[in-house]
Residue frames as qw, qx, qy, qz and C-alpha x, y, z in Angstrom:
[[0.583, 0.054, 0.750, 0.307, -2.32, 39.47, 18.56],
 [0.303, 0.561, -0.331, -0.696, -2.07, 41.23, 14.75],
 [0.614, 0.035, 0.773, 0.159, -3.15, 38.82, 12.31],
 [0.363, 0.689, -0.162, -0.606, -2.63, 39.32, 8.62],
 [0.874, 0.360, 0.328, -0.005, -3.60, 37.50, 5.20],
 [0.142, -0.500, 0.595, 0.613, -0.62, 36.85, 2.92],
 [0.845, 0.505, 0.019, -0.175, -2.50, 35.72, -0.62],
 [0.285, -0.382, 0.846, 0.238, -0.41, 32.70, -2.03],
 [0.230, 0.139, 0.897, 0.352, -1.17, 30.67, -5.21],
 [0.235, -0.371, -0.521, -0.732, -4.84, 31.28, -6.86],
 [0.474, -0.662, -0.182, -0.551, -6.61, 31.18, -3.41],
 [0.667, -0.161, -0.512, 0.517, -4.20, 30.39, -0.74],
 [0.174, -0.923, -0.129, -0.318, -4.34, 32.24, 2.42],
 [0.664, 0.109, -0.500, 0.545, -0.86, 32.06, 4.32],
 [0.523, -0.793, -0.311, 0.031, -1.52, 33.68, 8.26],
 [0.480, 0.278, -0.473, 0.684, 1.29, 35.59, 9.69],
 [0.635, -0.658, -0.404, -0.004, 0.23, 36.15, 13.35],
 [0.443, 0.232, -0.364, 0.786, 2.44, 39.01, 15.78],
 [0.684, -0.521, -0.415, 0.299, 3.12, 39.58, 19.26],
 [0.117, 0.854, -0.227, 0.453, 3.92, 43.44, 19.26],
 [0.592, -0.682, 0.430, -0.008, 5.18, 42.78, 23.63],
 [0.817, -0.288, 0.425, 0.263, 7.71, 39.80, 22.49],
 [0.119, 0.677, -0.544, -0.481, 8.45, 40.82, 19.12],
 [0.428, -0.045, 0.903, 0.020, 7.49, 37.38, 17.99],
 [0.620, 0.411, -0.073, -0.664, 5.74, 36.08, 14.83],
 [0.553, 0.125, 0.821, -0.071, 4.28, 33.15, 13.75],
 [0.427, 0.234, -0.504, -0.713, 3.23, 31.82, 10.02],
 [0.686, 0.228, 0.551, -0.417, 0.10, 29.50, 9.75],
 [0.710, 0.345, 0.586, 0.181, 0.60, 26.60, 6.91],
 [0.003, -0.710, 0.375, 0.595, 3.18, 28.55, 4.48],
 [0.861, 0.409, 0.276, 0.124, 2.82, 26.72, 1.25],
 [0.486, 0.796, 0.117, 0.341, 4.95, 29.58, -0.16],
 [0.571, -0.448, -0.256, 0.639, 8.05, 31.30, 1.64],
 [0.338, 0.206, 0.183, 0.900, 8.53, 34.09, -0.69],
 [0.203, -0.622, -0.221, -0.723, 5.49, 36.25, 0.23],
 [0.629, -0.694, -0.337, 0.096, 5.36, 35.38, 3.75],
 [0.581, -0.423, -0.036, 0.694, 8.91, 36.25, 4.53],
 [0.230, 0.362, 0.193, 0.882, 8.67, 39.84, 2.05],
 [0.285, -0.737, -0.440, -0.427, 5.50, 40.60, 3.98],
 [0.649, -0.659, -0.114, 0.362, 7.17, 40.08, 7.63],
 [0.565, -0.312, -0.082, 0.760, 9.78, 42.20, 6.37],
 [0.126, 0.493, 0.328, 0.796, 8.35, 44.69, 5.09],
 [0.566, -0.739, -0.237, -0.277, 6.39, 45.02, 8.45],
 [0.270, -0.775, 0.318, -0.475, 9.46, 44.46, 10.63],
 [0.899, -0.294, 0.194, -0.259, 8.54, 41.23, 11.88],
 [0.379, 0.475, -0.762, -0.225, 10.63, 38.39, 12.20],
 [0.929, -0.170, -0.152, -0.291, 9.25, 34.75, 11.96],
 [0.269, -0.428, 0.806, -0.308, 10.25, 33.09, 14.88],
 [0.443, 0.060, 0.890, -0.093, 7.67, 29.63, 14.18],
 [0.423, 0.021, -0.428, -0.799, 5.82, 28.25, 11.80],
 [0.551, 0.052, 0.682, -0.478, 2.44, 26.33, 12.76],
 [0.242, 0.234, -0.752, -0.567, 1.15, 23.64, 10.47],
 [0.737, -0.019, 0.216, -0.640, -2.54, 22.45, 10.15],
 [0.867, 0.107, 0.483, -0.065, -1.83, 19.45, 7.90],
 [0.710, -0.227, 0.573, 0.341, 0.63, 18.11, 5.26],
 [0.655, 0.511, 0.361, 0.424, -0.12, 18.94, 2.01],
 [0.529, -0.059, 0.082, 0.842, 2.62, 20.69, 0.42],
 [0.084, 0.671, 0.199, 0.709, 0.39, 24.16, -0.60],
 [0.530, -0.821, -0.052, -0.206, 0.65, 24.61, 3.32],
 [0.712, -0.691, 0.049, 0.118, 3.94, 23.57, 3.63],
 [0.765, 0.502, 0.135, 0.382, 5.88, 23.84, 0.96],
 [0.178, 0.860, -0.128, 0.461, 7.36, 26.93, 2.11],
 [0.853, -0.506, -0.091, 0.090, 8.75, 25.03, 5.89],
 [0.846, -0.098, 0.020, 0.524, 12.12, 24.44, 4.76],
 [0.453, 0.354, -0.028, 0.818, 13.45, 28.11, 3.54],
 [0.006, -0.733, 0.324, -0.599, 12.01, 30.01, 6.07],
 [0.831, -0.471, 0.053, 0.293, 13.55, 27.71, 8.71],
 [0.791, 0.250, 0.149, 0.539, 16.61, 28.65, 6.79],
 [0.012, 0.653, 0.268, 0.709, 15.82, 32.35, 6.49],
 [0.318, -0.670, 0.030, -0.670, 14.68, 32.90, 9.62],
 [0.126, 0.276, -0.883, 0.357, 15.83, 30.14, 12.10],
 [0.653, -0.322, 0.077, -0.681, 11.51, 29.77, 12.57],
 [0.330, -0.076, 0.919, -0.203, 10.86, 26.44, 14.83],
 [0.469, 0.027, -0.585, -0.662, 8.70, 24.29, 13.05],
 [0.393, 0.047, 0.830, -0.393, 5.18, 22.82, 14.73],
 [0.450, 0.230, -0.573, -0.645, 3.08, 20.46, 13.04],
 [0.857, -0.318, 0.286, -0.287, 0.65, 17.32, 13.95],
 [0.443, -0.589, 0.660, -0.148, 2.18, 14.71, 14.94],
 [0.814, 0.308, 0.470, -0.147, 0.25, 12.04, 12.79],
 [0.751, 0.629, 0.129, 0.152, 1.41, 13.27, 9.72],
 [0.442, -0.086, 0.188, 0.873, 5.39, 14.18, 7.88],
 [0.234, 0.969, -0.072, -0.040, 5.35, 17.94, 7.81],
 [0.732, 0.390, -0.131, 0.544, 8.46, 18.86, 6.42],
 [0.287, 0.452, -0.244, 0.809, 11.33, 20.28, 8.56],
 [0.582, -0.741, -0.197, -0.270, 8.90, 19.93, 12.22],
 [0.057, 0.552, -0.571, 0.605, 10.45, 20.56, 15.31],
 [0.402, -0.057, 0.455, -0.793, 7.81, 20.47, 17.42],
 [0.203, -0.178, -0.911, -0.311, 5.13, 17.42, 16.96],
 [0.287, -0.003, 0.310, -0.907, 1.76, 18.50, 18.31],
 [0.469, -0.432, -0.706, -0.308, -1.41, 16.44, 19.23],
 [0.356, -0.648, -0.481, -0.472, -4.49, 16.78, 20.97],
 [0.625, -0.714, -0.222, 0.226, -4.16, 18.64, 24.21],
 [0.733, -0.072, -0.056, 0.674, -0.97, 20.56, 23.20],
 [0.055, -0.905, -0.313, 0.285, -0.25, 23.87, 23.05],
 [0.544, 0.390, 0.208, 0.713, 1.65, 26.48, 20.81],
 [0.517, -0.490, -0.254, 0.654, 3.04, 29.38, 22.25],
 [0.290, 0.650, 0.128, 0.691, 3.36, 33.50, 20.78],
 [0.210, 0.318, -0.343, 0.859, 4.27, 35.44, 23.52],
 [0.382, 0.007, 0.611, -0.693, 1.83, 35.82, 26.47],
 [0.848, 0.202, 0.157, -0.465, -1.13, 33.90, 24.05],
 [0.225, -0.195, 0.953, -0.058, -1.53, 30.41, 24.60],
 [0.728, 0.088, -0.155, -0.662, -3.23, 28.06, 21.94],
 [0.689, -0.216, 0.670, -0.174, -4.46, 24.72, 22.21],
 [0.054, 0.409, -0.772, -0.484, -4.60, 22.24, 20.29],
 [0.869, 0.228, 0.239, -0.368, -7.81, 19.80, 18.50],
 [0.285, -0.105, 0.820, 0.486, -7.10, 17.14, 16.59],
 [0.495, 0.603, 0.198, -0.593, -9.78, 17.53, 13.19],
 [0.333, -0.059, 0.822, 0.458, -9.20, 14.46, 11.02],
 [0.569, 0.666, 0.381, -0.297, -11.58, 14.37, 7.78],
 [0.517, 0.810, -0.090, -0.262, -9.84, 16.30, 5.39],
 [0.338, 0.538, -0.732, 0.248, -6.61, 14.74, 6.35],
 [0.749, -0.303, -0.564, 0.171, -6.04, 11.43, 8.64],
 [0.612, -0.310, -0.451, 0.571, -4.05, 13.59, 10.93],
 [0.132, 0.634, 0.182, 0.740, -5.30, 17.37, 10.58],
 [0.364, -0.403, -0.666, 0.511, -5.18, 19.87, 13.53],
 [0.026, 0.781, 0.253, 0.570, -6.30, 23.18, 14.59],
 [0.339, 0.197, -0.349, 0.851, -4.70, 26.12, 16.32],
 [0.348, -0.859, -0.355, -0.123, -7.75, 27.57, 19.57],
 [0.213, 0.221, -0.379, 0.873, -6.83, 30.84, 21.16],
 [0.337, -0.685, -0.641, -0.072, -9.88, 30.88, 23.57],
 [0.137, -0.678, -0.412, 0.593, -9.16, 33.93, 25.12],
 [0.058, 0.415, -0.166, -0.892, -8.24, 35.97, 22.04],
 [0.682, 0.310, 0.594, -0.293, -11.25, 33.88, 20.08],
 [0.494, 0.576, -0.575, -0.306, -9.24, 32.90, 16.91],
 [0.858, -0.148, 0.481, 0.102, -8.95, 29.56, 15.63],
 [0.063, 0.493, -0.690, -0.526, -6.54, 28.48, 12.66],
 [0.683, -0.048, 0.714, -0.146, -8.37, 25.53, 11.06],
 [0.492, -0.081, 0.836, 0.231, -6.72, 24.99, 8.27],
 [0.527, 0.062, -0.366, -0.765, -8.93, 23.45, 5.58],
 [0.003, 0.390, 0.855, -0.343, -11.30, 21.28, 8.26],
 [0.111, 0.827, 0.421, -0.356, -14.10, 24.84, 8.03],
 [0.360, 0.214, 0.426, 0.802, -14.61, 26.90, 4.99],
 [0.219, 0.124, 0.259, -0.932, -16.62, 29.77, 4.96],
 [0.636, 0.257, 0.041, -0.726, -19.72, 28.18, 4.27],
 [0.876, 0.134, -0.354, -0.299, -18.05, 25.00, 3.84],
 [0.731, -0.475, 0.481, -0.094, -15.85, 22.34, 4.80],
 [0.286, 0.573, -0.723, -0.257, -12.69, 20.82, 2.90],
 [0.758, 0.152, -0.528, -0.352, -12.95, 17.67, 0.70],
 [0.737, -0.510, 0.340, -0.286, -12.22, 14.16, 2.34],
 [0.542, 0.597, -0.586, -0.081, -9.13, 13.24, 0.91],
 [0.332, 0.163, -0.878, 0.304, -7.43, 10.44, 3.71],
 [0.161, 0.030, 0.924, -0.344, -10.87, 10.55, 6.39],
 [0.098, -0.527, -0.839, -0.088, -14.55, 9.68, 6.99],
 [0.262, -0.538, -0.403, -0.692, -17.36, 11.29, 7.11],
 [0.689, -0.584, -0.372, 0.215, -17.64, 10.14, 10.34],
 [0.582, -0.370, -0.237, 0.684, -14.61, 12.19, 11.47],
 [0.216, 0.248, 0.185, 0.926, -15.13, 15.12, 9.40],
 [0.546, -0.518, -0.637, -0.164, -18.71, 15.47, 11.03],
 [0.651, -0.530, -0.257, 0.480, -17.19, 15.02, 14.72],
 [0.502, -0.196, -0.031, 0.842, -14.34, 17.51, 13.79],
 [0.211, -0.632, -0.325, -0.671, -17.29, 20.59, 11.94],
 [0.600, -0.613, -0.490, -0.154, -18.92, 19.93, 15.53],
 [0.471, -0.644, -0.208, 0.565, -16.17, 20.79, 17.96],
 [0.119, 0.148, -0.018, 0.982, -15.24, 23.73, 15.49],
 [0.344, -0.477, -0.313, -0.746, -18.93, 25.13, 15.63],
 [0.510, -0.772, -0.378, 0.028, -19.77, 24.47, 19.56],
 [0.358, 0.147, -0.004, 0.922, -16.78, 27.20, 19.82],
 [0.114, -0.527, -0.283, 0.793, -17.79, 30.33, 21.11],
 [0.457, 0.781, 0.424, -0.037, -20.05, 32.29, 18.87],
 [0.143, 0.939, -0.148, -0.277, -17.99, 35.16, 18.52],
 [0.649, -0.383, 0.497, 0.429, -14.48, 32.81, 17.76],
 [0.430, 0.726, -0.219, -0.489, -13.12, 34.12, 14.39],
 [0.906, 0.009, 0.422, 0.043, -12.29, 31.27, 12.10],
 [0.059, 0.767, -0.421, -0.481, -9.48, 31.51, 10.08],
 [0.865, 0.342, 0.357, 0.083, -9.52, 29.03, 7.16],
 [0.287, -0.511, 0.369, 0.722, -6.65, 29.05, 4.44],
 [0.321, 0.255, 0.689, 0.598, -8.68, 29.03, 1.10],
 [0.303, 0.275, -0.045, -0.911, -10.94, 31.76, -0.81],
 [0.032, -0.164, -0.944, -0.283, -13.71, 29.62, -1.38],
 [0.181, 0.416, 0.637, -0.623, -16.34, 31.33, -0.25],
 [0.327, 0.339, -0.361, -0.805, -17.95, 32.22, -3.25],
 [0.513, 0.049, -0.805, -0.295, -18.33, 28.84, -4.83],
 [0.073, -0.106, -0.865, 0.486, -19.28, 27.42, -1.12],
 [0.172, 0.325, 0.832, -0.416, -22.08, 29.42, -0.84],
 [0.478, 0.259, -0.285, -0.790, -23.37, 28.86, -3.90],
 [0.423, -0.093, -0.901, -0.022, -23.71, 25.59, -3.19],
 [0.041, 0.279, 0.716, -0.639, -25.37, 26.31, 0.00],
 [0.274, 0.343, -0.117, -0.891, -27.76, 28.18, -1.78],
 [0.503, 0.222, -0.736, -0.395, -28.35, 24.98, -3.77],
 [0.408, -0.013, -0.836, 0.368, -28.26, 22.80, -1.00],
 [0.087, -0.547, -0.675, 0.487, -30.72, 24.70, 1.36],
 [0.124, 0.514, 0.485, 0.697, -32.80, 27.07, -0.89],
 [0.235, -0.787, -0.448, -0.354, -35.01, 28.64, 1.97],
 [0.481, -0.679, -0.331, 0.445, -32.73, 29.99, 4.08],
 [0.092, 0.972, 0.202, -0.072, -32.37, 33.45, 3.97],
 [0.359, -0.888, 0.239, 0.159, -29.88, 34.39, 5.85],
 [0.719, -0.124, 0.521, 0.443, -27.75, 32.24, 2.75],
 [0.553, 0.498, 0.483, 0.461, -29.21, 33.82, 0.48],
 [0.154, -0.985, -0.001, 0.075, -28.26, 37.33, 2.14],
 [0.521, -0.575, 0.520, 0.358, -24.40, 36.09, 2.57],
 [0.642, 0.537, 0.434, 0.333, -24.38, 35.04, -1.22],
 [0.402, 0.815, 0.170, 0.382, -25.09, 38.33, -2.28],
 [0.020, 0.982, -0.184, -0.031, -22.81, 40.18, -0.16],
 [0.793, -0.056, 0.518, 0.315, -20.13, 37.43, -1.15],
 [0.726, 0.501, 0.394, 0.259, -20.39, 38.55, -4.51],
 [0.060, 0.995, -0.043, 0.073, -20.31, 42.11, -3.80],
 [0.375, -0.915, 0.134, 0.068, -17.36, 41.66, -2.05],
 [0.667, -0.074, 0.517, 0.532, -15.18, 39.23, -4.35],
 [0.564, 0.680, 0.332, 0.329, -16.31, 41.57, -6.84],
 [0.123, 0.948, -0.167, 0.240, -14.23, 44.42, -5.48],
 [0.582, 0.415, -0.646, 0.266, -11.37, 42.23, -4.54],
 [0.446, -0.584, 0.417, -0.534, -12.11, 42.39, -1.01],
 [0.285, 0.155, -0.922, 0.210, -11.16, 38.81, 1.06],
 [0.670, -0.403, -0.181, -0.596, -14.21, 37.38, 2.57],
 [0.857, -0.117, -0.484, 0.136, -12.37, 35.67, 5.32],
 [0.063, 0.156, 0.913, -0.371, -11.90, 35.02, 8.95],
 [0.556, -0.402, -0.670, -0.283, -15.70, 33.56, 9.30],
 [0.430, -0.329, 0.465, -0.700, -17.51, 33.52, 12.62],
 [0.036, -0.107, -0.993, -0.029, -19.00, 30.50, 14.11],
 [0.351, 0.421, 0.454, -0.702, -22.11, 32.43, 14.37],
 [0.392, 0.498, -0.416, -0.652, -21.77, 32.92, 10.88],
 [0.204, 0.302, -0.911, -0.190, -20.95, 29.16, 9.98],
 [0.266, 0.316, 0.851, -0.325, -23.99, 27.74, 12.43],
 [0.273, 0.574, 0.134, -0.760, -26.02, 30.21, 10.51],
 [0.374, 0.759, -0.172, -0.505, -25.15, 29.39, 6.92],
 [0.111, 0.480, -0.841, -0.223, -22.83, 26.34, 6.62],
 [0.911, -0.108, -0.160, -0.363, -24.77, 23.51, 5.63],
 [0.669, 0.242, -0.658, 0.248, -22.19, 21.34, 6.44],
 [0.053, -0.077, 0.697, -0.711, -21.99, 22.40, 10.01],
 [0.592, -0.109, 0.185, -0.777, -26.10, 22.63, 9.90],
 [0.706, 0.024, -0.629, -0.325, -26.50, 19.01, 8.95],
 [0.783, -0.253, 0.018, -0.568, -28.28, 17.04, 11.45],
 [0.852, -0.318, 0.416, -0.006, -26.18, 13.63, 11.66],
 [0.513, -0.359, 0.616, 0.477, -23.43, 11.73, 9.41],
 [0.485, 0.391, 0.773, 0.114, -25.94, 10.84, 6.99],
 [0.256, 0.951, 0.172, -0.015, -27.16, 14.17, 5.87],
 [0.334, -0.836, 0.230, 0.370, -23.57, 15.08, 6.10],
 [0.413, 0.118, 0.764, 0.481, -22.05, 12.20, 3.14],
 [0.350, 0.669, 0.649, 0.089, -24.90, 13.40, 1.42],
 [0.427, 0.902, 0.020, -0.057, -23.94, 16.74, 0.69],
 [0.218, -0.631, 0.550, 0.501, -20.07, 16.48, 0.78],
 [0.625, 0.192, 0.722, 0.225, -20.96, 14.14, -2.04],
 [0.104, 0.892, 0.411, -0.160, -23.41, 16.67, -3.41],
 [0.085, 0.942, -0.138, -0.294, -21.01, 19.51, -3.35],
 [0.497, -0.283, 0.675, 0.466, -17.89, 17.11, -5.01],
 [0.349, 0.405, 0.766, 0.357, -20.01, 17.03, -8.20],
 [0.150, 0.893, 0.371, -0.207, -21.60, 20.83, -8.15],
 [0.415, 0.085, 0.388, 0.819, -21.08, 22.74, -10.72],
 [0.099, 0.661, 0.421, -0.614, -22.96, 26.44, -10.12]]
């Protein structure tokens, strides 16, 4: 499994995902069609699906032309209208790329119906914008409660599972953390090599859940309560 960032909008990541044995390739919440499909062809590839974490249009906006473009099936949760789905997909399903097989979580919070994409043997998740590096996306349609629950089953994941998230946010995130939990080190180590590394353009994404138990307050918080308390917290920070 090849996975490569397409940069889209001011901090969009768009996934394209290939299956050198089948020749297959998958895009992960396309907001944009035009750089996904120039990237797959410039590589060769042709998108055969596209996988959708959750509804809003900077993830899907791009569904309908490269269904058009590229005949890709379209999977998407089930809860919510993705444009142009084939394929409806809740908890327990599964989404195919040649020989690797992912499941499916549901991971309301940021959305009522948001999902995420486990490959447990090749330890990649897709999730969207449920886990940021160092944070955890706003709570536009659920609860705390669910957003909470849905942090938890990403982080009891396998340490090593790489987390793909679709936003560059890591900067701002963990300055807030920084804010938000002043004495831990090991934040205030990832800060600085954050900076270093947005400062030479470098992408500071997939995450680890090692990384995220380590550093995300949002995952480190302790129960619902402490949890409201800093998404609140971090809706209002201003570094």
């Amino acid at each position: 499994m090849e996975i490569v960032a397409v940069p889209a909008f001011s901090d969009n990541y768009l996934w394209l995902v290939h299956d050198e044995a089948s020749g297959e390739t998958a895009v992960v919440d396309p907001g944009d069609a035009a750089p996904v499909l120039a990237e797959a062809d410039r590589r060769g590839w042709r998108i055969t699906q596209v996988w959708n974490t959750h509804w809003h249009p900077d993830h899907t906006g791009g569904n309908i032309a490269i269904k058009e473009a590229a005949g890709a099936r379209i999977s998407g949760p089930a809860a919510e209208n993705i444009a142009g789905r084939d394929i409806a997909l809740k908890e327990g399903d599964e989404v195919r790329l040649g020989s690797h097989v992912g499941r499916v979580i549901e991971v309301p919070g940021h959305t009522s119906g948001h999902i995420a994409l486990i490959f447990d043997d090749e330890r990649v998740a897709f999730v969207g914008d449920t886990l940021f590096a160092m944070g955890c996306g706003r709570l536009f349609e659920g609860t705390p409660e669910q957003m909470y629950r849905s942090l938890q089953r990403l982080a009891a994941l396998p340490e090593d599972t790489r987390l793909y998230c679709a936003h560059e946010y890591t900067l701002a995130n963990a300055q807030f953390a920084a804010h938000a939990d002043p004495e831990n080190l090991a934040i205030a180590d990832r800060l600085e090599r954050t900076k270093r590394l947005r400062d030479e353009g470098v992408i500071t994404v997939p995450t680890t859940v090692a990384q995220e138990r380590e550093t995300n307050p949002f995952v480190r918080a302790t129960d619902v309560g402490e949890f409201a308390r800093l998404r609140k917290a971090k809706d209002s920070f201003r570094s």
